[in-house]
C-alpha positions in Angstrom: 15.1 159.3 20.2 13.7 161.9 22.2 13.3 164.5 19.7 14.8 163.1 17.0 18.0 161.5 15.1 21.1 162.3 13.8 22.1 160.0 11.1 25.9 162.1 10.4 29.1 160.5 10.4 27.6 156.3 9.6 28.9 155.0 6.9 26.6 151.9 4.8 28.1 148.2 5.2 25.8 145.8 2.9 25.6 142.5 4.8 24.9 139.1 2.7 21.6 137.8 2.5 20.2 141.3 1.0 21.1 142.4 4.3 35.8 164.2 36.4 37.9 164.7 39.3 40.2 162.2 38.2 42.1 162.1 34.4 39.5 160.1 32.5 40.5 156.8 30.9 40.5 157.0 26.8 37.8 154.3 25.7 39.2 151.5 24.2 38.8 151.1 20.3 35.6 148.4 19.9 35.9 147.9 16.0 33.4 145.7 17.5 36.1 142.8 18.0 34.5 140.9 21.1 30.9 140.3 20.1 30.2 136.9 18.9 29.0 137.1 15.5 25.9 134.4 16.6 24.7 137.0 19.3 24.8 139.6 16.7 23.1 137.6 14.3 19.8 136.6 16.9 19.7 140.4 18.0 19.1 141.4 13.9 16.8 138.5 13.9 14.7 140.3 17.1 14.4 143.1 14.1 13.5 141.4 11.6 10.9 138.8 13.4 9.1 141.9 15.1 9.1 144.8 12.9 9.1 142.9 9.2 11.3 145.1 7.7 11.2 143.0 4.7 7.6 144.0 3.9 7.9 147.8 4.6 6.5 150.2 1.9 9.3 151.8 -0.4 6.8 154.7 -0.3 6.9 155.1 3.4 10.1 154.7 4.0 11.0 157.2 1.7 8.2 159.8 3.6 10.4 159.0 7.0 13.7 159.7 5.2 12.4 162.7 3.8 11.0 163.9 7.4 14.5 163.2 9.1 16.0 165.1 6.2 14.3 168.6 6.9 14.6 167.6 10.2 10.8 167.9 11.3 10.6 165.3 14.0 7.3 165.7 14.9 5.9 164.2 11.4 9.0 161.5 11.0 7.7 160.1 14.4 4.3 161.0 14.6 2.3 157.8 13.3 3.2 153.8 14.2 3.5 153.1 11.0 6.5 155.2 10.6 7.5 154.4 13.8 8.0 150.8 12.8 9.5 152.1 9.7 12.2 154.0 11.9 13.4 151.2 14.1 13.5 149.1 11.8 16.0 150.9 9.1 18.1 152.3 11.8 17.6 150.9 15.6 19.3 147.5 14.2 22.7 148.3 13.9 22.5 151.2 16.5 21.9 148.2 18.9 24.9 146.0 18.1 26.7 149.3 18.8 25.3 149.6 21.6 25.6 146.1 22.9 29.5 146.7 22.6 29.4 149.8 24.1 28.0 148.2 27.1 30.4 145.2 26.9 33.6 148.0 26.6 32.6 149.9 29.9 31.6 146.6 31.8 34.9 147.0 33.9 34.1 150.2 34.4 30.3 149.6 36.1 31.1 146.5 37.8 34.7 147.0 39.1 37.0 145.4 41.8 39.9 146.0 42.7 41.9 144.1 40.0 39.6 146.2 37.6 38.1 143.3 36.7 34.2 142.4 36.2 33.0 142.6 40.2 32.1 138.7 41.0 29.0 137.1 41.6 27.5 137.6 45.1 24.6 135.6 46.7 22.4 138.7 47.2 22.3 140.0 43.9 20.4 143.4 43.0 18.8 144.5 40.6 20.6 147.0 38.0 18.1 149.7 37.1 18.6 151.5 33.6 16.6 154.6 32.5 17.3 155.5 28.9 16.1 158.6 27.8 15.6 159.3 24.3 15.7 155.2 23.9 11.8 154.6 22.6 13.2 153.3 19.6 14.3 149.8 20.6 17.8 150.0 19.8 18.7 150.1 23.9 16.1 147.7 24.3 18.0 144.8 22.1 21.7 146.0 22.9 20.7 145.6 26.9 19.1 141.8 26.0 21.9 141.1 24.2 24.8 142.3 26.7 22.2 140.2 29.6 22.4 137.1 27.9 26.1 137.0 26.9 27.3 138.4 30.4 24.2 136.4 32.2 26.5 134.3 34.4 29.0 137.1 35.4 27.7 140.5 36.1 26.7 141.0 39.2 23.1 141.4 39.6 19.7 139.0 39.1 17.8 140.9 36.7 18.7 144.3 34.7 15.2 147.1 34.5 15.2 149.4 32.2 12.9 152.3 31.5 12.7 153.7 28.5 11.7 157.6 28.4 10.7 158.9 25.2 8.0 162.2 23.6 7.2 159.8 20.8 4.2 156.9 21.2 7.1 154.0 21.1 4.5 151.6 22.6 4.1 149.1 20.4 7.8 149.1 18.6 9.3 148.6 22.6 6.1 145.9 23.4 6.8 143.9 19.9 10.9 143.9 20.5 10.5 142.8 23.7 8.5 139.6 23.2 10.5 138.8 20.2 13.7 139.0 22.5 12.1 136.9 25.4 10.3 134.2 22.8 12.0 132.1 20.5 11.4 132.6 16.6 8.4 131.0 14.9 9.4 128.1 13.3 7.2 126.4 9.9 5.8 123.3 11.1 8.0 121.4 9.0 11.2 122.6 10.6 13.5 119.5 11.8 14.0 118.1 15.4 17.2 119.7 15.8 15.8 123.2 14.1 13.5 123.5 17.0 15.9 121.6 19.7 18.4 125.0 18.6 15.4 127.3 18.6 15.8 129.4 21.8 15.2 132.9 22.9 17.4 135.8 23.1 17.0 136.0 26.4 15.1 134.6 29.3 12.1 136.1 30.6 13.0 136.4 34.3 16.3 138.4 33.7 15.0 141.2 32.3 12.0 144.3 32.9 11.0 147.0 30.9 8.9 149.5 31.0 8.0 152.7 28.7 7.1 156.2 29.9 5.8 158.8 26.6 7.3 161.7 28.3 8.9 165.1 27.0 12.4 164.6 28.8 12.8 168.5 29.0 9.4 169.4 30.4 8.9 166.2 33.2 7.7 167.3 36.4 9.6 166.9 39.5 7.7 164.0 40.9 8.1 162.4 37.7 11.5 162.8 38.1 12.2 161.5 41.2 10.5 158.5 40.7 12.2 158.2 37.1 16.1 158.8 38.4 16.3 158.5 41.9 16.4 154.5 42.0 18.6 154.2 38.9 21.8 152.7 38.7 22.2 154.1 35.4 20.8 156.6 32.8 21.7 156.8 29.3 21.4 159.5 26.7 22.2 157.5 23.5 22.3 159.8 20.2 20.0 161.9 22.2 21.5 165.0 24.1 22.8 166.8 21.3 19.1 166.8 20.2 18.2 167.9 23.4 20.7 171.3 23.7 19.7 172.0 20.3 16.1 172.2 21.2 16.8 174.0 24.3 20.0 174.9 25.9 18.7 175.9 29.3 16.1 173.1 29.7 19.1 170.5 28.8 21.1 172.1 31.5 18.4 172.2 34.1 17.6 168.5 32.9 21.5 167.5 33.4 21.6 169.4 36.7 18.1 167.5 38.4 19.7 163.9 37.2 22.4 165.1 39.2 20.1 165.8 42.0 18.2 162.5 41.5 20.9 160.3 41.1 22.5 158.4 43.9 26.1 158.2 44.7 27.9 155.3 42.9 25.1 155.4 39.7 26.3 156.3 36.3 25.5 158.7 33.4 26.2 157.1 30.1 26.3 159.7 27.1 26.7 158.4 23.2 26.5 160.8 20.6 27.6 162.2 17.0 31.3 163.5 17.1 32.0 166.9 16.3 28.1 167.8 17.9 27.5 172.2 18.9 25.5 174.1 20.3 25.1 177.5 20.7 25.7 179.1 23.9 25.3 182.2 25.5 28.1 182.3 28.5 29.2 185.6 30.4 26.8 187.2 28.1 29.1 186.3 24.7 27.0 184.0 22.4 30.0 181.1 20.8 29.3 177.7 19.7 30.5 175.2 22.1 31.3 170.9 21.8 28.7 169.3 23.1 31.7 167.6 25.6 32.0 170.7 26.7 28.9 171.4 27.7 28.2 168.4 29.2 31.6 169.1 31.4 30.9 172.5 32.4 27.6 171.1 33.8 28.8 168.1 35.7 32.3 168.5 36.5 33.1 172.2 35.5 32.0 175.1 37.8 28.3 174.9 36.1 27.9 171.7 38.9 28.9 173.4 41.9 26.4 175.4 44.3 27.9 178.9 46.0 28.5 176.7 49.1 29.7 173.3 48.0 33.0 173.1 46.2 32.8 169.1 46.0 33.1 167.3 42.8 29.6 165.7 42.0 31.0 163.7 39.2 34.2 161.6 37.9 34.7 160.9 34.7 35.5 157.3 33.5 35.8 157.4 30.3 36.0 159.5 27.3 36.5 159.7 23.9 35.6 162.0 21.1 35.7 159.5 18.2 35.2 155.9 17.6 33.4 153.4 15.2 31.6 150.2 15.2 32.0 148.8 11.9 29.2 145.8 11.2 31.4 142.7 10.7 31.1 140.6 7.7 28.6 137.4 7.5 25.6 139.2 8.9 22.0 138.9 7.2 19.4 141.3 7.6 16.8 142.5 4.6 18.0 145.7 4.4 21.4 147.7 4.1 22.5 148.8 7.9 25.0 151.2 8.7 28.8 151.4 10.5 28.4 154.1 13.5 30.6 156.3 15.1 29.9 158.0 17.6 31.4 159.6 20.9 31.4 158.7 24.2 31.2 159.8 27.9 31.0 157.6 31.2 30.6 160.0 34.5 30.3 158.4 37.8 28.2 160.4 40.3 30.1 160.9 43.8 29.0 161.2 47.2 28.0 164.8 48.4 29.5 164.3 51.8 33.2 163.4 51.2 
């Protein structure tokens, strides 16, 4: 994350093997019912084969928990080792979340005017991603994953994402990404139809990433042009609430430059803890405020307009303060992984001139 986790409101699933200016549409429930347990499976394997969680000290996981605990980001994230600790425990499952995530707002990105997944066109873009707060690999895998089960209907040639992050995610976002583009390792005495079956996550050619170590409330204007002005879409995944709580101003001023940046027709994608406050001093009263609210009054409330532009900036798309992806049965992973729920808010930014 950018600044840090919130590991609230998951609850443990042990798997086998050891382990807006319109009405926003409610989100539909994603008890993770349209992800095909075989995907799933190869995106925990892209853990496992990159990270070895499997051969992680109990010692030094138990420092990281501990870190997280009292909340002192700066240590839990402030050496690899515990880096690769981190993703591996908790980015796993966060990115089969986040895979259906991505799969339940499809219609939404990519619409036409049946509302259904916008169809393949000859001159295909590409579909730029900046994820802020997503150094953790987590976005990395879901994004793979959605790529190579959607590869032959959404509507671009390659997706690019950008991860922005104040931790030294390197390596952990280097490692995940070959493991997703490479096939497994296979023993030398694996059968002919082992390796015949032995393929990638996903092809090379459909996917670019790149990672930025950057404090996303203290990045420089030209950094931020060049960050969110060619974006289709950025995400703040279990992020923003970390953000306000750090600093309420910067988060604003950080929400009102992506609206700035971003072009009309991109997206804002936010996933976070329910029931998330912050602190707020409005009119000069200091009252604890949702986070949803926050993020409202900044993008479609009156904290988005300028004295001489009454024009909605935003939509909403879709919203919705609770739901859960629950880990289905038959999945193996070394470790115990975790249910999440989270909520979530897809704004669509609007064009400034009517």
């Amino acid at each position: 994350m950018a600044r840090g986790n919130d590991k609230s409101n998951a609850s443990k699933t042990k798997l086998s093997g050891g382990r807006g200016t319109t009405a926003p549409k409610r989100a539909q429930p994603s008890d993770n019912t349209g992800l095909p347990l075989a995907l799933q499976q190869k995106c925990l394997d892209v853990f496992r084969n990159a990270l070895k969680p499997q051969d992680q000290s109990t010692a030094i996981v138990q420092e990281v928990k501990g870190h997280l605990y009292n909340r002192d980001f700066a240590k839990a994230f402030g050496t690899a080792e515990y880096l690769n600790v981190y993703a591996a425990r908790w980015s796993p499952s966060r990115a089969l979340g986040y895979m259906q995530i991505l799969s339940d707002i499809s219609k939404d990105l990519f619409p036409d005017q049946d509302g259904k997944i916008s169809k393949i066109t000859d001159e295909r873009q590409n579909f730029r991603i900046c994820c802020v707060g997503g150094g953790a690999g987590a976005e990395l895998v879901a994004t793979a994953g959605w790529i190579s089960r959607n590869a032959d209907a959404l509507p671009f040639q390659r997706v690019e994402s950008t991860f922005v992050d104040i931790a030294a995610w390197n390596s952990v976002v280097s490692d995940l990404f070959r493991a997703s583009t490479t096939p497994p390792e296979l023993s030398k005495y694996a059968s002919a139809a082992a390796r015949e079956a032995n393929t990638a996550l996903l092809e090379q050619g459909s996917y670019k990433i790149d990672f930025q170590q950057l404090d996303a409330l203290a990045i420089e204007d030209k950094e931020c042009h060049e960050l969110f002005s060619k974006a289709d879409m950025v995400t703040l995944m279990f992020t923003l609430n970390e953000l306000y709580t750090t600093s309420i101003p910067k988060t604003q001023k950080l929400l009102a430059r992506l609206t700035t940046e971003l072009r009309s027709g991109s997206y804002l994608l936010v996933v976070d803890s329910p029931g998330s406050y912050s602190a707020v001093s409005v009119n000069g009263a200091e009252k604890k405020y949702p986070m949803q609210w926050l993020l409202d009054y900044t993008l479609i409330g009156t904290g988005q307009k300028g004295k001489d532009d009454d024009r909605p900036k935003w939509q909403k798309l879709v919203s919705d303060d609770s739901r859960w992806f629950r880990l289905p049965q038959g999945l193996q992973y070394p470790i115990e992984l975790e249910n999440m729920r989270y909520q979530i808010h897809l704004y669509k930014r609007l064009d400034d001139t009517g």
